[in-house]
N, C-alpha and C positions, 0 to 999 in steps of 0.2 A: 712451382716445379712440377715437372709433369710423371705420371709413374710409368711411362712408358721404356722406351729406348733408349734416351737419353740419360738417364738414372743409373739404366744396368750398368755402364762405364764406370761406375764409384764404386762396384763392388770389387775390391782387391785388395782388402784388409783379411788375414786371417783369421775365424775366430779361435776354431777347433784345429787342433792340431791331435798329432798319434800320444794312445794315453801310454805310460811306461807298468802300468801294471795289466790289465785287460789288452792293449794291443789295438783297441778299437779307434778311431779317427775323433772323437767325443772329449776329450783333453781341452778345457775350454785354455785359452791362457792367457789371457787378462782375469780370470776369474782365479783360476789353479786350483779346477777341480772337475774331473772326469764326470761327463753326465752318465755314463753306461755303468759301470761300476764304482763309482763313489768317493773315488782315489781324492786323496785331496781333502774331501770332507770328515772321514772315518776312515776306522780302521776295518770294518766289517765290510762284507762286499754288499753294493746295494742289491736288492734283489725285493720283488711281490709277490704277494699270492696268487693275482691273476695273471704272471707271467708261464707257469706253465698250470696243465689242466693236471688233477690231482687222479691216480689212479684209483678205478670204482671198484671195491673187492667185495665179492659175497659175503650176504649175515649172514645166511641160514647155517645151522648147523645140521650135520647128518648123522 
């Protein structure tokens, strides 16, 4: 089978559908469990450290 043109035609299965907690399109639903915030898996929201940059505050003292 070829992975050109002919292939594209097979995609019209849904994976991700809208999550009901976050809102975001990531709602896997054969799996039932949101990739963006976690719904599904845990109660806590997923989140990383290198998701945002950490605010840089002066040592010095004066």
């Amino acid at each position: 089978m070829s992975k050109g043109t002919p292939s594209m035609g097979k995609r019209n299965q849904k994976t991700h559908i809208l999550c009901r907690r976050c809102g975001r399109h990531a709602y896997h639903a054969s799996k039932k469990v949101c990739a963006a915030c976690g719904f599904g898996a845990s109660r806590k929201l997923k989140k990383f450290n290198w998701q945002w940059k950490t605010v840089q505050r002066d040592k010095r003292t004066e």
